[in-house]
C-alpha positions in Angstrom: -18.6 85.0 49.8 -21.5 82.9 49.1 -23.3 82.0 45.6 -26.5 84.3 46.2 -24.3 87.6 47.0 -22.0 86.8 44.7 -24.9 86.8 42.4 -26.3 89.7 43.4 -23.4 91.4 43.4 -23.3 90.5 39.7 -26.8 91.5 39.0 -26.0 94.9 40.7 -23.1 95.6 38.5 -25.1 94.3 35.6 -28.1 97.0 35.9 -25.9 99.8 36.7 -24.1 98.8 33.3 -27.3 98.7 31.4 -29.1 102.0 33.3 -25.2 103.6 32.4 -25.7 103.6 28.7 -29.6 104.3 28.8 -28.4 107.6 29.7 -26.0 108.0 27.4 -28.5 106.8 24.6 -29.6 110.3 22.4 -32.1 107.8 21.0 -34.4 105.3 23.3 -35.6 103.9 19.8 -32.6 103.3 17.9 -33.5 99.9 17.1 -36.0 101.6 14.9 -34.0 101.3 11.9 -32.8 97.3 13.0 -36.8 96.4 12.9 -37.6 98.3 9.2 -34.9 96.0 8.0 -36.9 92.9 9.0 -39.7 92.5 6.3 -41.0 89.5 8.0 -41.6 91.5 11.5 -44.2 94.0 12.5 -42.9 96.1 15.2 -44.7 99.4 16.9 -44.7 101.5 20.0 -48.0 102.4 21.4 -49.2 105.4 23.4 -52.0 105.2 26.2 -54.7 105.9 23.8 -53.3 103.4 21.6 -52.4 105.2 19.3 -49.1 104.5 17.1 -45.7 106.0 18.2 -43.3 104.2 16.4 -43.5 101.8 13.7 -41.6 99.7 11.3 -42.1 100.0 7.6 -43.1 96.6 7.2 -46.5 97.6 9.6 -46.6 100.9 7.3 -46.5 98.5 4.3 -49.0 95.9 5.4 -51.5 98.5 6.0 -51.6 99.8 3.0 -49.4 103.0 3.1 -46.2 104.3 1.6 -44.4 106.6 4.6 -44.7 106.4 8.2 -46.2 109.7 9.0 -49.4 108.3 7.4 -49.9 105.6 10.1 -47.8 107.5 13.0 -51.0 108.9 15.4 -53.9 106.3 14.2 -55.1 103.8 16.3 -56.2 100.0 15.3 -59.7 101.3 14.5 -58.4 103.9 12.2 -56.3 101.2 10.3 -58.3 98.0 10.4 -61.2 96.6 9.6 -63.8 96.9 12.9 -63.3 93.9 13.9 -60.2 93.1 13.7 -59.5 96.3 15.2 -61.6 95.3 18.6 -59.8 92.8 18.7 -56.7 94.6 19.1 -57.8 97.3 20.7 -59.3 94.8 23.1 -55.7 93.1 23.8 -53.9 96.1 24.1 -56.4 97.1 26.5 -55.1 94.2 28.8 -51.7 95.4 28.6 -52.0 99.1 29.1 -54.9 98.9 31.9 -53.6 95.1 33.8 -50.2 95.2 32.3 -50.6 91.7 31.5 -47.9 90.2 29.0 -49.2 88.7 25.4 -46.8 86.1 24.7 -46.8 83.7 21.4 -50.1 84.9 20.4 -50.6 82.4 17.3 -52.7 84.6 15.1 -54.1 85.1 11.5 -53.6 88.3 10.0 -55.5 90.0 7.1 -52.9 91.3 4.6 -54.1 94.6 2.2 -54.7 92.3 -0.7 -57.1 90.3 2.2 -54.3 87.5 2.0 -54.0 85.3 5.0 -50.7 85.4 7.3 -49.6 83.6 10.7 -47.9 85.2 13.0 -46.6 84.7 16.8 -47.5 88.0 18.5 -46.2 89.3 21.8 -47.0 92.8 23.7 -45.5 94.5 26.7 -46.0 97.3 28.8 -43.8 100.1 28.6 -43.6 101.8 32.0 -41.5 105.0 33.5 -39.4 105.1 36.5 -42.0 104.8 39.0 -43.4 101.5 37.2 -46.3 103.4 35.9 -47.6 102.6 32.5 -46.8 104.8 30.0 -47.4 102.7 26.8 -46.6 99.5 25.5 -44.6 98.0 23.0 -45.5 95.2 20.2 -43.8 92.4 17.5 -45.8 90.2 15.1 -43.2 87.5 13.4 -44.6 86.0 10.0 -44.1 82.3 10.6 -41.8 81.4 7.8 -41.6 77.8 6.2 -40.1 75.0 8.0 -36.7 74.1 7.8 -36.3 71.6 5.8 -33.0 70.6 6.5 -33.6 69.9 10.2 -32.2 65.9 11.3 -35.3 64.7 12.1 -37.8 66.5 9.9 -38.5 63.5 8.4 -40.0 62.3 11.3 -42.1 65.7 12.4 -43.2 65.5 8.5 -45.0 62.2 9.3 -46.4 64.1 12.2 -47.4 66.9 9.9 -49.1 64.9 7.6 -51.3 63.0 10.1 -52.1 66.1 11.4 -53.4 67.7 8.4 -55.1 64.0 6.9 -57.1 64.3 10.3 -57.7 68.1 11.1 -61.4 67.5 11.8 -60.2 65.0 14.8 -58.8 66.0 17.8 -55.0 64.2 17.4 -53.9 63.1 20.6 -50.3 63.3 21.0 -49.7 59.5 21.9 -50.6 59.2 17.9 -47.8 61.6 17.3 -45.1 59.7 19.8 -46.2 56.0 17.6 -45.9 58.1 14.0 -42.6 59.5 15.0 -40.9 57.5 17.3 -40.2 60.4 19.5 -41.4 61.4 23.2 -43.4 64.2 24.0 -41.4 66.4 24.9 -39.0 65.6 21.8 -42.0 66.1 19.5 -42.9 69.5 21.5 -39.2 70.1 21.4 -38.6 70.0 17.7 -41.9 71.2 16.2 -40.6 74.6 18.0 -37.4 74.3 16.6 -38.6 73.9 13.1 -42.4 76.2 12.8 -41.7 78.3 16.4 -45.0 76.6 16.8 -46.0 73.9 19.9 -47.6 70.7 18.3 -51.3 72.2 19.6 -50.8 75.9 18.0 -49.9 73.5 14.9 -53.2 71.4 15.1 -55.2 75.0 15.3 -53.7 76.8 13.2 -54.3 73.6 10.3 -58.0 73.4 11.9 -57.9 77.2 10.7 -56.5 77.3 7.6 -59.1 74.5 6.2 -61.5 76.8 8.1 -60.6 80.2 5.9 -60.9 78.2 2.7 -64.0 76.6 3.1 -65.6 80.0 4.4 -65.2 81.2 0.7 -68.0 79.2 -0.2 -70.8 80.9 0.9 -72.9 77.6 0.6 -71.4 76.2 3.2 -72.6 77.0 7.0 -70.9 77.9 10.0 -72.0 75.2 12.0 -71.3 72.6 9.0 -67.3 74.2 8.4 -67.0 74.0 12.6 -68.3 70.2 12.3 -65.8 69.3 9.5 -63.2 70.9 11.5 -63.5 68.5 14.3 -65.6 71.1 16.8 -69.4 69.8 17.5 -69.9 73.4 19.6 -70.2 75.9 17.4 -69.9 78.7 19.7 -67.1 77.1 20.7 -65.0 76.8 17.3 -66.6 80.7 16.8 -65.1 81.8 20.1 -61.5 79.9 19.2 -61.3 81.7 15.5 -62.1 85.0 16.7 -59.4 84.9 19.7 -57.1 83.6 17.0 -58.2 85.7 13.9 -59.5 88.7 15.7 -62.8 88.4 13.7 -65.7 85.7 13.9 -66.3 83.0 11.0 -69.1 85.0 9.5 -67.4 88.4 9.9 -64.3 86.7 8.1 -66.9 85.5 5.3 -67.8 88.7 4.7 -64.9 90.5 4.5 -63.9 88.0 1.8 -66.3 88.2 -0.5 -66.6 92.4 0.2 -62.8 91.2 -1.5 -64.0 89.3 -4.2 -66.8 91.8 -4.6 -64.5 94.8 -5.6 -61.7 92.6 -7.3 
């Protein structure tokens, strides 16, 4: 018997397995309770119309309510501010109409208390037996701190540090192989293993975070905050923080202050 049918063979026996105990499951979301036990994970199921199915209670928490039921039926616009909801709505739009994957979407998300949070996001489509799309399905992990304790974060802290000394440059990695004494692929390799991040999802999301701060001071302009961040197009560095925050810089200004405003 040869490698491939021996293979496929196993792969047979495999899905038969899995399809088996689907059947047997009373409950197709029974990892439900897993996911509300998770407080730095955002996990939901999402109908056609986007509205919310299933949820986790850290989602229920984050937007601002106390049980499930009061978030189970809304959609993004009904939850969000508008643009951040667009955004969303726009992204899930890919999935449920293309069935296109979101995978390790490095995004910033607006906490109730208008706190700032990073998180990888991924999306898929939820389809029935005949492959038709029936939904889709959605995780947002809260990028935790680094491990400390990693061999050679010593080294990727050197890297760090340059990173965030230069955040209005555009680093090139050779700069990072000469800091650490690493390769490429070693540096690409371990800044996964220690932020889940890869070295340029790292550069933006600094670029970002000095972004959000200065955008508090209202004195400050757009195109001046863009330059200082190391992006001479404006539109350009407007088009990269909205795909990342779900918002543009000045929408993001605003809904700060609004913040400040009521506090």
């Amino acid at each position: 018997m040869s490698q491939n049918t021996m293979r496929t063979k196993l792969s047979l026996i495999e899905n038969s397995g899995k399809q088996l105990l689907a059947n047997h499951i009373a409950d197709v979301f029974f990892v439900e309770p897993l996911f509300d036990a998770m407080p730095d994970l955002v996990f939901f199921v999402k109908d056609t119309q986007g509205r919310y199915v299933v949820v986790n209670q850290t989602l229920v928490s984050r937007c601002g309510f106390k049980d499930k039921e009061q978030l189970i039926g809304r959609t993004a616009a009904e939850v969000f501010p508008a643009s951040l909801a667009e955004s969303y709505s726009e992204q899930d739009e890919l999935v449920l109409q293309k069935g296109y994957d979101v995978k390790d979407q490095l995004e910033l998300h607006l906490y109730p208390d208008r706190d700032p949070g990073w998180c990888l996001s991924n999306k898929i489509a939820l389809r029935d037996k005949d492959h038709q799309i029936i939904g889709l399905c959605g995780t947002s992990r809260d990028l935790g701190m680094p491990d400390q304790r990693h061999p050679v974060y010593h080294r990727i802290a050197a890297a760090v540090r340059h990173i965030h000394t230069h955040f209005g440059e555009n680093v090139p990695m050779v700069e990072l192989e000469q800091i650490t004494n690493l390769s490429v692929a070693q540096i690409e390799r371990y800044f996964h293993k220690i932020f889940s991040l890869t070295p340029r999802q790292f550069m933006i999301k600094v670029k970002l975070d000095a972004a959000t701060a200065m955008l508090v001071d209202r004195q400050r302009s757009i195109t001046d905050i863009a330059a200082t961040c190391g992006y001479q197009d404006h539109s350009a560095f407007s088009r990269m923080f909205k795909s990342t925050v779900g918002m543009t810089p000045s929408e993001y200004r605003e809904v700060l202050l609004s913040t400040t405003k009521c506090e």
